[in-house]
Structures are given as structure tokens and as C-alpha cells.
C-alpha positions as CSV (number, residue, x, y, z in Angstrom):
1,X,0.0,0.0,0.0
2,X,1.2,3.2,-1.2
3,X,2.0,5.8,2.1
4,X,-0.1,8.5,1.0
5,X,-2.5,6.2,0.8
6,X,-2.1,5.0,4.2
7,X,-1.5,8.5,5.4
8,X,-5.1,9.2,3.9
9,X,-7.0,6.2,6.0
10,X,-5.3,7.0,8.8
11,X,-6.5,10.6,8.6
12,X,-10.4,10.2,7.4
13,X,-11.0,7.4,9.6
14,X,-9.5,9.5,12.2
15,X,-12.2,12.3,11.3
16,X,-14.5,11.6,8.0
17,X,-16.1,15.0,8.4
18,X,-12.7,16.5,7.2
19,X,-12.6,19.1,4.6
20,X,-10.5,18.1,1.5
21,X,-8.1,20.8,2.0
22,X,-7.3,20.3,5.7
23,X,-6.7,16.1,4.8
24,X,-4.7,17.6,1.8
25,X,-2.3,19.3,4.2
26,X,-2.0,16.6,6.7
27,X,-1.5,14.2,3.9
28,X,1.1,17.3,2.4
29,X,-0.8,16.8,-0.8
30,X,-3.3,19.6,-3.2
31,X,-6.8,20.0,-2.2
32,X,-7.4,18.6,-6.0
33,X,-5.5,15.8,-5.6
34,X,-6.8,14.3,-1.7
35,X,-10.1,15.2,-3.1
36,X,-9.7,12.9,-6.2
37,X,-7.3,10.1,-3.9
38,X,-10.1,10.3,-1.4
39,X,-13.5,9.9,-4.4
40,X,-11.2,7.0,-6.4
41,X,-10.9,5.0,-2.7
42,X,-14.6,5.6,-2.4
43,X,-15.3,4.7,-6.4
44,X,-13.6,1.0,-5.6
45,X,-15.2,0.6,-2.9
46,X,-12.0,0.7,-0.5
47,X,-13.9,3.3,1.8
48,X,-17.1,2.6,3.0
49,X,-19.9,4.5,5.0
50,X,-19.1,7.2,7.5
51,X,-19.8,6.9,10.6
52,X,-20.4,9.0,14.1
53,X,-19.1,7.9,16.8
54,X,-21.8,8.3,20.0
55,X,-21.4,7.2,23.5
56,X,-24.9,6.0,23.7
57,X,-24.4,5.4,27.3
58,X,-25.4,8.5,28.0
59,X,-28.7,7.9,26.3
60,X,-29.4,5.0,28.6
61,X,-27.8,2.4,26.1
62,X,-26.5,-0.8,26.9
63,X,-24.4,-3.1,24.1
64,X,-24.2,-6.3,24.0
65,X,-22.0,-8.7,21.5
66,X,-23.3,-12.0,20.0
67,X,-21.7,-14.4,18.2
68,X,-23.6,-17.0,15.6
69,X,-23.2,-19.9,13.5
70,X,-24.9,-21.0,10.7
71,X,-26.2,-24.1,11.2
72,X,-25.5,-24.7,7.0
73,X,-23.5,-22.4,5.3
74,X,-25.5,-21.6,2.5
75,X,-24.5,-18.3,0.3
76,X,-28.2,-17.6,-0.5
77,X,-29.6,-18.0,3.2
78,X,-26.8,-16.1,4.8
79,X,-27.1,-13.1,2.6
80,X,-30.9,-13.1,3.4
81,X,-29.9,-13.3,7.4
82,X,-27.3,-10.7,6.6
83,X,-30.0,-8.6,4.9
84,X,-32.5,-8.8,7.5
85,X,-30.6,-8.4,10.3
86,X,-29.5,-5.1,8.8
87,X,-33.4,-4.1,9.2
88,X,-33.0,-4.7,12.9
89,X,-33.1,-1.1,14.6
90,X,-31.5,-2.4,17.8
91,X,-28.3,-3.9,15.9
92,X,-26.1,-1.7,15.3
93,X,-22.9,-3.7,14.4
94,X,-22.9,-6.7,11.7
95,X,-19.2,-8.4,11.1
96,X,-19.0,-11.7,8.7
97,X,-16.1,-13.8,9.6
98,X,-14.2,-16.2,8.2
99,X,-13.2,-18.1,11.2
100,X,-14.1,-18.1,14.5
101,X,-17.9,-17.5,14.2
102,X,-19.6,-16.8,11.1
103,X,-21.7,-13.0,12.3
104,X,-20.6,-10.9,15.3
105,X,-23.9,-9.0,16.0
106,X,-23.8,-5.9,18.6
107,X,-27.2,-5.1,19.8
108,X,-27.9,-1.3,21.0
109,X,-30.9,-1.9,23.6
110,X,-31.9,0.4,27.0
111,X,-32.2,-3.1,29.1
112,X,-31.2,-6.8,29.2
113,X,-35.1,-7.7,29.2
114,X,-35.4,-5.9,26.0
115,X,-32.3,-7.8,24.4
116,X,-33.6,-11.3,25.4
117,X,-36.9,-10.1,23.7
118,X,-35.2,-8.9,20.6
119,X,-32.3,-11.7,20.5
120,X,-35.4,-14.6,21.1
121,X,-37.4,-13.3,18.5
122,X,-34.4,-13.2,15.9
123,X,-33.1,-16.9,17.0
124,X,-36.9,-18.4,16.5
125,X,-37.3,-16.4,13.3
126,X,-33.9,-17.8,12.2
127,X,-34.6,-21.0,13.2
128,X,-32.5,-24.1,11.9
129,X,-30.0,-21.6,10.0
130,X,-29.1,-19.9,12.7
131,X,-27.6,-21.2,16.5
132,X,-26.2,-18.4,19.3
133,X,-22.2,-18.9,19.9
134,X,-22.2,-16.6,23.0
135,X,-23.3,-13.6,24.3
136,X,-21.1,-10.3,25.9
137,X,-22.1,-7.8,27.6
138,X,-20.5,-4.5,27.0
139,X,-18.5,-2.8,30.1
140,X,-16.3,-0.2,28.8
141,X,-14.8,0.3,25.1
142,X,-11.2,1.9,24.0
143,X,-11.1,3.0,20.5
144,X,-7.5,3.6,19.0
145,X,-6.2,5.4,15.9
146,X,-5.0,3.1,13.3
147,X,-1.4,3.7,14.4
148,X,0.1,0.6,12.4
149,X,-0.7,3.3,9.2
150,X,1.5,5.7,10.0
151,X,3.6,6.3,12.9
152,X,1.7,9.0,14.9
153,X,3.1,11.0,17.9
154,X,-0.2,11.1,18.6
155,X,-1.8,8.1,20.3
156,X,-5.0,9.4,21.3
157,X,-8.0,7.0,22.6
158,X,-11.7,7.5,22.9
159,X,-13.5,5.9,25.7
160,X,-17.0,4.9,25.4
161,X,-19.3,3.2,28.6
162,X,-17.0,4.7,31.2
163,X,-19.2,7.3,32.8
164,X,-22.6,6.0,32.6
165,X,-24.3,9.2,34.0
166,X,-27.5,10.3,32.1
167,X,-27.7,12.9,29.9
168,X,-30.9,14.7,29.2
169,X,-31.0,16.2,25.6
170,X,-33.8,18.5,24.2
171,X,-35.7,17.4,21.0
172,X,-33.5,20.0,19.1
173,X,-30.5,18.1,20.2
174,X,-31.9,14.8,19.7
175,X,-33.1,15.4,16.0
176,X,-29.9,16.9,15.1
177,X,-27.9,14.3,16.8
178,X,-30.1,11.5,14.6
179,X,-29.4,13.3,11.8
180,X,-25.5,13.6,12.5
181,X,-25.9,9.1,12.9
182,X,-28.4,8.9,9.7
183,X,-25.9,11.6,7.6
184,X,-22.7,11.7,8.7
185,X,-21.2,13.3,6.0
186,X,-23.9,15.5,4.8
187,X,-23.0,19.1,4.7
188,X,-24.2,21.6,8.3
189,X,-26.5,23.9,5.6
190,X,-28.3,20.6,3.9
191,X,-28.9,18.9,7.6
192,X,-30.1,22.3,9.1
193,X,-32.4,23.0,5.9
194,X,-34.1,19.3,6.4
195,X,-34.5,20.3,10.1
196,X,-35.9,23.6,9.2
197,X,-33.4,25.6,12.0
198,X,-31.3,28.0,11.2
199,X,-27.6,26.7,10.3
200,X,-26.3,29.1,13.3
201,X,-28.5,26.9,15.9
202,X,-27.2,23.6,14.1
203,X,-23.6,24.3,14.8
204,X,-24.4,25.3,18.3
205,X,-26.3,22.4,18.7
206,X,-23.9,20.0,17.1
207,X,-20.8,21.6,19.1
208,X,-22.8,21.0,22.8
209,X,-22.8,17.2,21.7
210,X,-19.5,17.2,20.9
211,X,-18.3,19.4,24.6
212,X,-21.0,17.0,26.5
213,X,-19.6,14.0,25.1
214,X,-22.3,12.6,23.4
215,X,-20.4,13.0,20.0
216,X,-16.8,11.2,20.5
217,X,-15.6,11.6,16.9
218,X,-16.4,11.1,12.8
219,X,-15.2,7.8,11.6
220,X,-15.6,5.1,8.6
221,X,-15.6,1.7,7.7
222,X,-12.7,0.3,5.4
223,X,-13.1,-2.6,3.4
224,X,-10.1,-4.2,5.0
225,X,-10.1,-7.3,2.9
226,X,-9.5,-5.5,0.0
227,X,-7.5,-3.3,1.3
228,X,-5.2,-6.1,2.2
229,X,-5.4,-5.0,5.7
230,X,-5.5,-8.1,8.1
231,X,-8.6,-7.9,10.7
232,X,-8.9,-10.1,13.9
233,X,-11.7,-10.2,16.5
234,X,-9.8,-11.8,19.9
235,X,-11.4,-13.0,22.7
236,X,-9.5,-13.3,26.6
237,X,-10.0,-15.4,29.7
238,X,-7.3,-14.5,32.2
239,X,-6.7,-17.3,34.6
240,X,-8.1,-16.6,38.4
241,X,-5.0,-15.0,39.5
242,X,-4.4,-13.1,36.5
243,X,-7.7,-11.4,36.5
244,X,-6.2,-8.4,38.7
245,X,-4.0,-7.6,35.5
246,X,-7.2,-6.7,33.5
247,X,-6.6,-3.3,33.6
248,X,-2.7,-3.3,32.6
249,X,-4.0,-5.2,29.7
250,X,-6.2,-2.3,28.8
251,X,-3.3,0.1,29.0
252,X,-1.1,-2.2,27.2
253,X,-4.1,-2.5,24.1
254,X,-4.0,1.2,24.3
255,X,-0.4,1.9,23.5
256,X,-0.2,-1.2,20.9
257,X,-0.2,-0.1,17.1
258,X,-2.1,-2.6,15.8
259,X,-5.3,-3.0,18.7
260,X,-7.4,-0.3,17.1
261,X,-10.3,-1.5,19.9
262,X,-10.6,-3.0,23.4
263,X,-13.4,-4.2,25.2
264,X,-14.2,-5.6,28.4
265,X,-17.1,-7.6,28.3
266,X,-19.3,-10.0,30.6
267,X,-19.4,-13.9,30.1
268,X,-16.6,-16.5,29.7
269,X,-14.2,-14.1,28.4
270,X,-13.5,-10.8,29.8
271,X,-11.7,-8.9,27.4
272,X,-11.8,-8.5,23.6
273,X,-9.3,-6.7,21.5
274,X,-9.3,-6.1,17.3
275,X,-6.3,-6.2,16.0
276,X,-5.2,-4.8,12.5
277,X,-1.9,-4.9,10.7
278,X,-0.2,-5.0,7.2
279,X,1.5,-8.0,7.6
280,X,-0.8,-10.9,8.7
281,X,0.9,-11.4,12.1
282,X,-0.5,-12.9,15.3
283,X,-0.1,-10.9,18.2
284,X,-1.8,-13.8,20.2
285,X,1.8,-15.3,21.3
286,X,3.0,-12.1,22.7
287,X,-0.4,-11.5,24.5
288,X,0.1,-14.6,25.6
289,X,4.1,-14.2,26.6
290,X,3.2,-11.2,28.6
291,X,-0.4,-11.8,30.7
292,X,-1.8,-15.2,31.9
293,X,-4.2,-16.1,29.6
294,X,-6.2,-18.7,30.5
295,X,-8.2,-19.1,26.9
296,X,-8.7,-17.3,23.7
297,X,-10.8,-17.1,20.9
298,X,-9.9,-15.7,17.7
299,X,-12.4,-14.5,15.0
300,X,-10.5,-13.8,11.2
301,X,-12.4,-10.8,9.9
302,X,-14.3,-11.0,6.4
303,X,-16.8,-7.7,5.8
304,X,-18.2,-5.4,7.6
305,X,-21.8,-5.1,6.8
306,X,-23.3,-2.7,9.0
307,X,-21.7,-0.7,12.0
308,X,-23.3,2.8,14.0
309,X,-22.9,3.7,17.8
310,X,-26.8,4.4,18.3
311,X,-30.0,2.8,17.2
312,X,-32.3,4.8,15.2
313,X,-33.7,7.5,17.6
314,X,-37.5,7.2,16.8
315,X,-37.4,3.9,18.5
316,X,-37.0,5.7,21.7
């Protein structure tokens, strides 16, 4: 992979609501020439959707992770489970795999009782093509930059499901906010215009999401495969005495180039890290060399077919 190329992910997935002329400086290119890198990626579909990033903890969201099987892998059926599950307002995250599992699934829902009533409903409507691997919990979530790109000074983190106090937000804020999630890439004028506020009270609005928190960031999805990035879900039991290392693991995730995400979870594992690099190398043996592991459970990326932070805001 070419480095401006590299340069250029690392910089719109870093913020995809950057104007062509800023990404052309940080990528030291012209405005007319990131805007035509950036529109050929997108043509090839090497870039996918945008998306933004939202704690929805504050919104009295909880996530949970499921893994599936098919029962029968069948290339018909599963892009018709694919395609409905996609319809599902409370998932908010659809990963295909190529080992591991076959679907990682992250639900968006405001209890446990509503998961079981969503999750039941999709296993008996999927029934015989579809059996439930495990189920996760979400804790807390650190997002990286995608350092292995480029080597950034800057190793900043976002933290989502730390501080699980409630935020109230007016109906202004809440339609702007859904249309931010729906468009993330749509230009302030067009989203105020839909919204029928001025574009004065939509920047205001949009910047009090951002100081509050709600809004962590502007991302997008790659289409690692054929990007020839390598993607890795991995799964972590510590053994009993190693369980009080949990959070030097965490830190350790934090500062490693190629975790671009740790979680810590609820169920038979208690952390899970993706990992992404250039180069198709494990990092499960140095995990492994460095914190008592007790088990692990690795998941080989395929396509990422859906992914947002917040379930569509009229099912509130």
C-alpha cells in the first residue's frame, strides 16, 4: 500500500467529516489531488460508510455482542440473514467472519429484558439456519487510531461506557444528533435545511454534543479485505490469579499499534481486542508471553456489513 494512501485512511478514519483541504495538508498533498485520492478510494469501494461515533451510554444504552453460527453455510440463506438483520433497529454492528464464528452482532438496547426479547425473537425467526455462539455484555470500550498506518506522535483514545451518568437532551439536540448518525457526512446547511433551523442553531447544537460528550468523533468503515489489511476479532480469559491484570492489559491495548479497539465484556471471556496490521501477524503469542491467559478465541475478519454507535432515535 502506497504511504499516502495510508496517510489518507489514517486521517479520514481519524475524522471523515474533514474538509479536503485540511486532509490535503496533513496528507502534504493539493486539495485537488486528496479530493480525487479520497473519491477513487470511495469509487472501488475501499472506503465505506461514515460513521459518528456516540457514547450512547449517556442515552441509557447498553451493548451487547453476539456471536452465531450457521447451522448450513449456505450463500443464499446467509445473505438473506445478513440482509434482515441489517433491518433490525436495535443492531447496530454486523461483522461476517471467516473463522471463528460466522456473524458478530452488537445489539444497541436500553435493558437486558429488552435484548432477550429482541435476540429470542431473531433466534426463533432464524430458526434451523441460525444457532447463538455466546453472548457479551459490554463494560467499557477503547477506540485507537490506526497507528500501524503511519507512525503517529499522537496516540490518542476514545473511551465509550465509562461514565454512565445520564444525559438529558432537548428534541432539538436529539433530531440533530439522529441526523448527524443517519448523515454523517452530509454538509451543516443541507442537515439544518431538512431540520428547518437555522444553520447558526445547528452548529451550536452539534458543538454542545460534541463538549458534552455525546459525540466522540467522525469515523468510517474500510473494506479491510481488500484493502489487504488483516482484521482479527480476539477474545481473553485470564486465569483466576491473573484477572487483577485486566486493567494493565487495557493500557497495554492502548499503546499497541495494531489494537485499534478493546473491550471488556461479561461472560466467559473478559476482554476482547481487534487487532489490525499489514503484515498478517499474530499478536496472540505475545499476549500470551506477557499476561496469563487462560483461553482465547480468535475471529479472522471478512466484511463489515453494518456498523453505527446508536439505534435509530424514533425507536426511543
Amino acid at each position: 500500500m502506497k504511504t499516502k494512501i495510508k496517510k489518507l485512511l489514517f486521517e479520514y478514519s481519524r475524522n471523515s467529516r474533514i474538509t479536503t483541504k485540511e486532509l490535503g495538508r496533513k496528507i502534504r498533498a493539493s486539495q485537488q489531488s486528496a479530493s480525487y485520492l479520497l473519491n477513487n478510494l470511495k469509487k472501488k469501494k475501499l472506503i465505506g460508510e461514515p460513521v459518528t461515533i456516540v457514547d450512547a451510554v449517556k442515552l441509557g444504552y447498553i451493548d451487547v455482542i453476539v456471536g452465531f453460527n450457521f447451522i448450513k453455510i449456505n450463500p443464499i440463506i446467509k445473505k438473506e440473514i445478513i440482509g434482515e438483520l441489517k433491518e433490525v433497529e436495535s443492531v447496530i454492528g454486523i461483522e461476517e467472519a471467516k473463522e471463528g464464528v460466522d456473524l458478530l452482532v452488537e445489539y444497541s438496547v436500553q435493558n437486558l429484558a429488552a435484548l432477550n426479547k429482541i435476540h429470542t425473537e431473531l433466534i426463533h425467526k432464524f430458526d434451523k439456519r441460525l444457532k447463538t455462539a455466546f453472548v457479551f455484555p459490554l463494560i467499557t470500550r477503547v477506540m485507537n487510531q490506526k497507528n500501524y498506518l503511519i507512525n503517529s506522535p499522537d496516540n490518542k483514545a476514545i473511551i465509550l461506557f465509562g461514565d454512565r451518568i445520564l444525559t438529558e437532551l432537548s428534541d432539538n439536540e436529539l433530531k440533530v444528533l439522529n441526523k448527524l448518525v443517519n448523515f454523517p457526512n452530509k454538509k451543516l446547511i443541507d442537515l439544518a435545511y431538512s431540520l428547518k433551523i437555522s444553520i447558526k442553531t445547528l452548529v451550536k447544537i452539534k458543538k454542545d454534543l460534541e463538549k458534552k460528550n455525546i459525540i466522540r468523533g467522525y469515523t468510517t468503515i474500510l473494506n479491510h479485505s481488500k484493502l489487504g489489511i488483516n482484521r482479527e476479532i480476539i477474545f481473553l480469559r485470564f486465569s483466576s490469579e491473573g484477572v487483577k491484570e485486566i486493567d494493565k492489559f487495557i493500557l497495554y491495548a492502548r499503546n499497541h499499534k495494531n489494537i485499534i479497539e478493546a473491550v471488556k465484556v461479561i461472560g466467559a471471556s473478559q476482554v476482547g481486542i481487534t487487532v489490525e496490521n499489514l503484515n498478517k501477524a499474530s499478536i496472540i503469542q505475545e499476549i500470551r508471553s506477557n499476561f496469563p491467559i487462560e483461553s482465547y478465541m480468535i475471529i479472522k475478519s471478512e466484511k463489515i456489513h453494518k456498523r453505527r454507535y446508536l439505534p435509530e432515535l424514533n425507536s426511543i
